[in-house]
LOKOLTOR-999406 format. One record per residue (C-alpha): x, y, z; residue number from 1; residue in one letter. Coordinates in steps of 0.1 Angstrom, whole numbers, plus 2048, in hexadecimal, padded with zeros to 3 digits. Layout:
N
(pt (X Y Z) NUM 'A');
...
***
This chain:
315
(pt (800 800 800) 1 'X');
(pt (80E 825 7F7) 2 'X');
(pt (80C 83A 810) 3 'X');
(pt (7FC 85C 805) 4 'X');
(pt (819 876 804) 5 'X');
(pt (811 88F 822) 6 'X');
(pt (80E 86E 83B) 7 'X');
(pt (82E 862 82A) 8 'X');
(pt (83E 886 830) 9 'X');
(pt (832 888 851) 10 'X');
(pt (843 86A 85C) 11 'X');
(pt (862 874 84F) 12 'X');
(pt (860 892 85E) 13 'X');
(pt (85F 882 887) 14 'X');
(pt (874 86A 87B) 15 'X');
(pt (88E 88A 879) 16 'X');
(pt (880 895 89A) 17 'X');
(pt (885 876 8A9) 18 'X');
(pt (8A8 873 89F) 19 'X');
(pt (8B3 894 8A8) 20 'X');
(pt (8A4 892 8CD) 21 'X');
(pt (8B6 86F 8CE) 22 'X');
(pt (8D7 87E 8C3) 23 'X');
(pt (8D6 89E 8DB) 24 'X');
(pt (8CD 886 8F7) 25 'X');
(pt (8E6 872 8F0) 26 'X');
(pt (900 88D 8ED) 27 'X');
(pt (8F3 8A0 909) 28 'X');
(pt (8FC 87D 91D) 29 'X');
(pt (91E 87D 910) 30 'X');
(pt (924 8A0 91D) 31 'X');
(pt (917 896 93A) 32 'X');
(pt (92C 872 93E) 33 'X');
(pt (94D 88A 933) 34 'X');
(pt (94C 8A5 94F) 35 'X');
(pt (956 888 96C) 36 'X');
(pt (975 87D 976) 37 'X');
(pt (980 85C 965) 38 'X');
(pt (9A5 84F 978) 39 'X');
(pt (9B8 85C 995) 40 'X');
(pt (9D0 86D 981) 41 'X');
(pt (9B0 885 974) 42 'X');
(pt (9A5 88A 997) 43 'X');
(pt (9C4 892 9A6) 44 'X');
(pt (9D1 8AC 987) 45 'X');
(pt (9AD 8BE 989) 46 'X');
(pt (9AF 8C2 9B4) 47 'X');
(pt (9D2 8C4 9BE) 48 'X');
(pt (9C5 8B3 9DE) 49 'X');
(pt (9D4 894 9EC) 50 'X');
(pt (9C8 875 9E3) 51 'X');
(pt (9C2 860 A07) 52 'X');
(pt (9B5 844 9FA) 53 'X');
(pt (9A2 831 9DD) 54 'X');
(pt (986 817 9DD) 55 'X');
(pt (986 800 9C3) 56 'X');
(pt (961 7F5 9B5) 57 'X');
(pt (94B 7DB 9C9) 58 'X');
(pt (931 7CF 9B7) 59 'X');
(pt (91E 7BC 9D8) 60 'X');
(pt (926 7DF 9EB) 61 'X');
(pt (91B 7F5 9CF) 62 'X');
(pt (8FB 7E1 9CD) 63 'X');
(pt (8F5 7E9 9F2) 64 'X');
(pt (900 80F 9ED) 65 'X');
(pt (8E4 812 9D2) 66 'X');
(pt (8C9 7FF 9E8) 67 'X');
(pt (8D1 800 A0D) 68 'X');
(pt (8B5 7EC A18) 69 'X');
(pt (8C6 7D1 A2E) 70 'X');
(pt (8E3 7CB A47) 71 'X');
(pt (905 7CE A36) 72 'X');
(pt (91B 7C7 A53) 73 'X');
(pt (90B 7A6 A61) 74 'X');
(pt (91F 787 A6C) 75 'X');
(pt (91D 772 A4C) 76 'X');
(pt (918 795 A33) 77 'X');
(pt (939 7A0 A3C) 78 'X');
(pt (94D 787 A28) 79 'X');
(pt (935 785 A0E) 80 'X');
(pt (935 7AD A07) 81 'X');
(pt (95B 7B1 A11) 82 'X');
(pt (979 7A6 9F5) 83 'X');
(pt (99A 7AC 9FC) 84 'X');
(pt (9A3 7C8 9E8) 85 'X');
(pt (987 7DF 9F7) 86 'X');
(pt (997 7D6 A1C) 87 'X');
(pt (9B6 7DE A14) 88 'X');
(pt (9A9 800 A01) 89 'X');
(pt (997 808 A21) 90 'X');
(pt (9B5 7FE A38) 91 'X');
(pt (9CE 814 A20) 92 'X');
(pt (9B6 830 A20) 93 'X');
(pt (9B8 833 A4B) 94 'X');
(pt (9D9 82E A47) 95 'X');
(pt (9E1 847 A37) 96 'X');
(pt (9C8 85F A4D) 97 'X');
(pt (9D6 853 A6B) 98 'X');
(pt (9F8 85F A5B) 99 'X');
(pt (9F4 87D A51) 100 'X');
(pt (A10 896 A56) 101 'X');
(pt (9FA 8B0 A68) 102 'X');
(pt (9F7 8B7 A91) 103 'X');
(pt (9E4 8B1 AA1) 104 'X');
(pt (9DE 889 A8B) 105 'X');
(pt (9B5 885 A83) 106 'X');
(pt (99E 87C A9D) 107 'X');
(pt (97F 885 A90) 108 'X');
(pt (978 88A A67) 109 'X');
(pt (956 895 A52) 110 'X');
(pt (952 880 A33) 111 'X');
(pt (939 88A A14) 112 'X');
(pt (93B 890 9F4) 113 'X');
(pt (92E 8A8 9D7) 114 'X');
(pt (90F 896 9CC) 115 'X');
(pt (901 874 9D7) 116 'X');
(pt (908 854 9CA) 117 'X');
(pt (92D 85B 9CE) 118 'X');
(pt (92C 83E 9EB) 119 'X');
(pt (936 855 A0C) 120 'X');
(pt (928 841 A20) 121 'X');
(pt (937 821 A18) 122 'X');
(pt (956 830 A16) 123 'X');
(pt (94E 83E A3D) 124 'X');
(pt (93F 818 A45) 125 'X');
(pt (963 808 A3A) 126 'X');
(pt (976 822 A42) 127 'X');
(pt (968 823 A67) 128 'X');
(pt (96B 7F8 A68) 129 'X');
(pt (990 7F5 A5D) 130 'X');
(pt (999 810 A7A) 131 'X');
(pt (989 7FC A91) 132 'X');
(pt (993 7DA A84) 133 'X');
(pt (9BA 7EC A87) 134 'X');
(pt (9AF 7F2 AB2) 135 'X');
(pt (9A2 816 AB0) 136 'X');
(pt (984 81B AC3) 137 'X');
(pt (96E 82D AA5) 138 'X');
(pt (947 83A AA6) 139 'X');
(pt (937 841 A86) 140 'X');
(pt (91E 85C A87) 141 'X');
(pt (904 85E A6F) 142 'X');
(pt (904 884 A6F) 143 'X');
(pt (8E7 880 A47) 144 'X');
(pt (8C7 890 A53) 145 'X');
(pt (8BC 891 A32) 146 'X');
(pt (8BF 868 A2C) 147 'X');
(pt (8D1 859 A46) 148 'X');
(pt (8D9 831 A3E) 149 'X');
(pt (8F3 826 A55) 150 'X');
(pt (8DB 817 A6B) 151 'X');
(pt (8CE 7FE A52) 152 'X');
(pt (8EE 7F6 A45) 153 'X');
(pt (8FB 7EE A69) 154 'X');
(pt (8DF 7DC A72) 155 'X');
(pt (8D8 7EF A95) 156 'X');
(pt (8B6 803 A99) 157 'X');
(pt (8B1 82A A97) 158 'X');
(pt (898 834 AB1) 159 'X');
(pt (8AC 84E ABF) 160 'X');
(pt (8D0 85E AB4) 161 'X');
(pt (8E1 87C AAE) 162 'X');
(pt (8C1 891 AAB) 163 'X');
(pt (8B5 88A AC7) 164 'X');
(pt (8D3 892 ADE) 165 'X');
(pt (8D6 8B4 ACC) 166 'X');
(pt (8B1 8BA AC9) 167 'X');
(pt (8A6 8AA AEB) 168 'X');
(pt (8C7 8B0 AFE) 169 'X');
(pt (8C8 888 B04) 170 'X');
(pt (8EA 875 B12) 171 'X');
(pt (8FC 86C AF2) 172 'X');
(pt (90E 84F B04) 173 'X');
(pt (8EF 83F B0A) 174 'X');
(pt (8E5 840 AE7) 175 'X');
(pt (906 831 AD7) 176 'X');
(pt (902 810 ACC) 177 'X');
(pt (91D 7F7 AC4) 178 'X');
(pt (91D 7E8 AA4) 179 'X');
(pt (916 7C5 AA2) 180 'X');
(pt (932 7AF A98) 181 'X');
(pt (949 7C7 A95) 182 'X');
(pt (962 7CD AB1) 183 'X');
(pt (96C 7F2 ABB) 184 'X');
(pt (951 801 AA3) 185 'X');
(pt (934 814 AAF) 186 'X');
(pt (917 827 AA1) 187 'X');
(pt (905 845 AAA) 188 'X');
(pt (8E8 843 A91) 189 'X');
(pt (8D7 861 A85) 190 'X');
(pt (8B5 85F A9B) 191 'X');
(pt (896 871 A91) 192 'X');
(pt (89B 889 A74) 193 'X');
(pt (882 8A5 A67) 194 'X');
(pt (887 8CB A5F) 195 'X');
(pt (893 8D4 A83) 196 'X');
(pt (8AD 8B6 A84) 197 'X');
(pt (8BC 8C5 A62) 198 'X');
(pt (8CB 8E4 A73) 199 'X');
(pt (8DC 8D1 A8F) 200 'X');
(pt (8FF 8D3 A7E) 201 'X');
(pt (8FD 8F6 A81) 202 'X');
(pt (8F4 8F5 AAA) 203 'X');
(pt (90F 900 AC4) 204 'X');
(pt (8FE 8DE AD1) 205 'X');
(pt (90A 8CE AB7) 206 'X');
(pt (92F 8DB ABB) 207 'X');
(pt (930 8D3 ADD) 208 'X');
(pt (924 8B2 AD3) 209 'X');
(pt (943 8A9 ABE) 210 'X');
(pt (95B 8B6 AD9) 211 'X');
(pt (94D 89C AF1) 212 'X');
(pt (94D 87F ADB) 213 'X');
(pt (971 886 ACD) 214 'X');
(pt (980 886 AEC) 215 'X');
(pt (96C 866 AF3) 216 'X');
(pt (975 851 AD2) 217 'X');
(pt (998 84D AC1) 218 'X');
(pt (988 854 A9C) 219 'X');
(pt (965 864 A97) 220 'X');
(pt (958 861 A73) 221 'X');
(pt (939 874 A68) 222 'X');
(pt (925 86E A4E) 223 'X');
(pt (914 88C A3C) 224 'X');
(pt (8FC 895 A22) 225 'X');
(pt (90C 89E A00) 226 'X');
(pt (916 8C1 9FF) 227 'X');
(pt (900 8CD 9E1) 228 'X');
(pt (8E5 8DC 9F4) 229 'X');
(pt (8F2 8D0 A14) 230 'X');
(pt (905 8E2 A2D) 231 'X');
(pt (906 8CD A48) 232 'X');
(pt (92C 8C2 A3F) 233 'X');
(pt (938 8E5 A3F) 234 'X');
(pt (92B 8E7 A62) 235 'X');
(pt (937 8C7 A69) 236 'X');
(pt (95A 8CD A5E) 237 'X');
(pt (95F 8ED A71) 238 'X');
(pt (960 8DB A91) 239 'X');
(pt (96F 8BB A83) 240 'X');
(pt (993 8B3 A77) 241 'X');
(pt (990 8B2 A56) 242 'X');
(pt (977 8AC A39) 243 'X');
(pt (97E 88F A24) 244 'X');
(pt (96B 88E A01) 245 'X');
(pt (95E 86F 9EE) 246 'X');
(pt (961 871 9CB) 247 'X');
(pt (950 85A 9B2) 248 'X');
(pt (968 854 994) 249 'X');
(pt (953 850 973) 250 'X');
(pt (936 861 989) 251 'X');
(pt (940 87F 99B) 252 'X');
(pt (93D 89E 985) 253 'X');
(pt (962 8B2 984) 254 'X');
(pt (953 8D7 97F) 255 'X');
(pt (93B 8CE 99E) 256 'X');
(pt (955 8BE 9B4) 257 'X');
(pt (971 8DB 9AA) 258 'X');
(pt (953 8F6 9B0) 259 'X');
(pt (94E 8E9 9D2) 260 'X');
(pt (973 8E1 9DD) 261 'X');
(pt (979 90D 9D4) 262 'X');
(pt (95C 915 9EB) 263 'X');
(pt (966 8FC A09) 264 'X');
(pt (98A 90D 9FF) 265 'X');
(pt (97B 931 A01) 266 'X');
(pt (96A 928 A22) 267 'X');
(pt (98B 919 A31) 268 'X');
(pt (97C 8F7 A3B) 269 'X');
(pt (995 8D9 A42) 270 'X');
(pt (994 8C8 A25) 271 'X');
(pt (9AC 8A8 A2F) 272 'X');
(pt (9AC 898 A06) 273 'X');
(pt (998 880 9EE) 274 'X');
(pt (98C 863 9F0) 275 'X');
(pt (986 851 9CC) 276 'X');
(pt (967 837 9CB) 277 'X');
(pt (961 81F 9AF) 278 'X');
(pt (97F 81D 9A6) 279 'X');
(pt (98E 800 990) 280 'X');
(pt (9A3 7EF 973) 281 'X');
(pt (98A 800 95A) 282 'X');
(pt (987 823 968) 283 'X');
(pt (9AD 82C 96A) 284 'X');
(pt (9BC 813 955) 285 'X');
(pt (9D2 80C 973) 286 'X');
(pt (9D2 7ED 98D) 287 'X');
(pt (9C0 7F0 9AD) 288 'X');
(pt (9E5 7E7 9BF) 289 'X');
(pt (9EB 808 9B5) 290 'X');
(pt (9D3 81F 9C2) 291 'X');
(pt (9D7 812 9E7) 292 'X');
(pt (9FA 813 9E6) 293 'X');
(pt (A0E 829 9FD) 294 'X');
(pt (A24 83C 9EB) 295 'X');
(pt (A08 845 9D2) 296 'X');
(pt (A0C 869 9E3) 297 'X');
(pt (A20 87E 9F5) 298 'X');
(pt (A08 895 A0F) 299 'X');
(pt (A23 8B0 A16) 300 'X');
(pt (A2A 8B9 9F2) 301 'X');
(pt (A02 8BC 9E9) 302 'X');
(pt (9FC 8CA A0B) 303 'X');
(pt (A11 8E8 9FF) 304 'X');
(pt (9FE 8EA 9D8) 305 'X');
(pt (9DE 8EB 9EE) 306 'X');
(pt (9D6 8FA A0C) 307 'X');
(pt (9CA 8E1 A23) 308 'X');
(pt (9B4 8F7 A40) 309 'X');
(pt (9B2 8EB A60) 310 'X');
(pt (999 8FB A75) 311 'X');
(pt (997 8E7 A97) 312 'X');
(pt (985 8EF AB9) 313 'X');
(pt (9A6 8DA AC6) 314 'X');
(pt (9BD 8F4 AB8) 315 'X');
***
């Protein structure tokens, strides 16, 4: 059958349509995929901040990450979920913390990142375990109002946490909870959240708070909303040691990331270095042996291309 000439046209004519949306989708994806950070080398050359530490990708953990919905940290989940280049990645990236060349060493850090999905708070959850597996006595504090998870991935109940001491005045020590299976690691969990709870970071409470705790706790790690639209970290950080920012590579965006590492600079907030997440064979065409090694960096010489601001109530 011959189709009559305008239908025939008209077909022709979406079909262009078509094609063209399809092509400026697809290119406004490609502009999108190009503006990240896709090895260590990029990340490091666009910073100038020190690399601490690089995770390489886990698919169990990133499955988790994407859909924390269940214990991560039980006694049979911890093998399954754990391989032993991630350890070591987590154990390198204390190490190196623990080690820094600055007084006095890091007792208490902030960790977020730029945007979410960049996996802060699994870097904070193995970050937090491999102090304590190496005899530190650590407390993770989930310090995300705005979607706190920690909880469910530890397994241990939220009914009351760090809202509630700041909002009700209640005894944090009686709200601490130690971690099951995991020796030396406990948990203050975020507690009731709402409008109110979201401004605690900023609260002289709040400050007071972290003062008590790090003179409780060899290492306290919080773990913060992403900073785009987010100030609790800034807050955070003011009173902590340091900051210490996740970055996804293949994910995180370079112009957002660099835009937000000039305003934490203009602010003069402690930013300690980089963490790199996702990171593997494919991403930096290098081995993960050696992003966790050693002598990958040397913290005095970038300390001195980037100010490194400490702003410490222990100063």
């Amino acid at each position: 059958m011959v189709l009559p000439e305008q239908s025939r046209t008209k077909k022709i004519a979406l079909g262009v349509i078509g094609g063209f949306l399809l092509g400026l989708g697809a290119a406004l994806l490609r502009e999108k995929h190009r503006d990240a950070f896709f090895s260590i080398d990029d990340l490091t050359d666009q910073t100038r901040l020190p690399l601490l530490g690089s995770l390489p990708f886990n698919q169990a953990i990133e499955a988790i990450d994407k859909n924390p919905n269940g214990s991560e940290f039980g006694e049979a989940s911890v093998a399954n979920h754990q391989n032993q280049a991630f350890l070591q990645a987590a154990e390198a990236l204390y190490t190196k913390i623990r080690f820094l060349p600055i007084e006095p060493p890091v007792r208490s850090l902030v960790i977020s990142s730029v945007a979410a999905r960049d996996g802060k708070t699994t870097v904070a959850l193995y970050l937090a375990q491999s102090a304590a597996r190496m005899g530190q006595r650590v407390l993770l504090v989930d310090a995300n109002m705005a979607f706190p998870q920690l909880h469910t991935r530890l397994g241990v109940p939220n009914a009351e946490g760090l809202s509630d001491v700041i909002d009700r005045n209640l005894d944090p020590n009686e709200l601490i909870q130690r971690v099951p299976y995991q020796k030396n690691l406990s948990l203050l969990t975020a507690g009731q959240t709402g409008s109110k709870a979201n401004k605690s970071s900023a609260s002289n409470q709040m400050k007071y708070l972290m003062e008590q705790l790090q003179s409780t706790f060899d290492l306290v790690i919080y773990d913060t909303p992403y900073l785009q639209g987010h100030a609790d970290a800034n807050f955070l950080s003011i009173n902590a040691d340091g900051l210490l920012m996740v970055v996804g590579i293949g994910k995180t965006q370079q112009s957002s990331l660099i835009k937000m590492l000039k305003d934490l600079q203009a602010s003069r907030l402690p930013i300690l270095g980089l963490v790199s997440n996702f990171s593997g064979e494919d991403a930096s065409g290098g081995s993960e042996e050696e992003y966790i090694d050693d002598d990958y960096f040397d913290a005095e010489e970038l300390e001195d291309e980037f100010d490194i601001f400490r702003v410490s109530p222990r100063q």
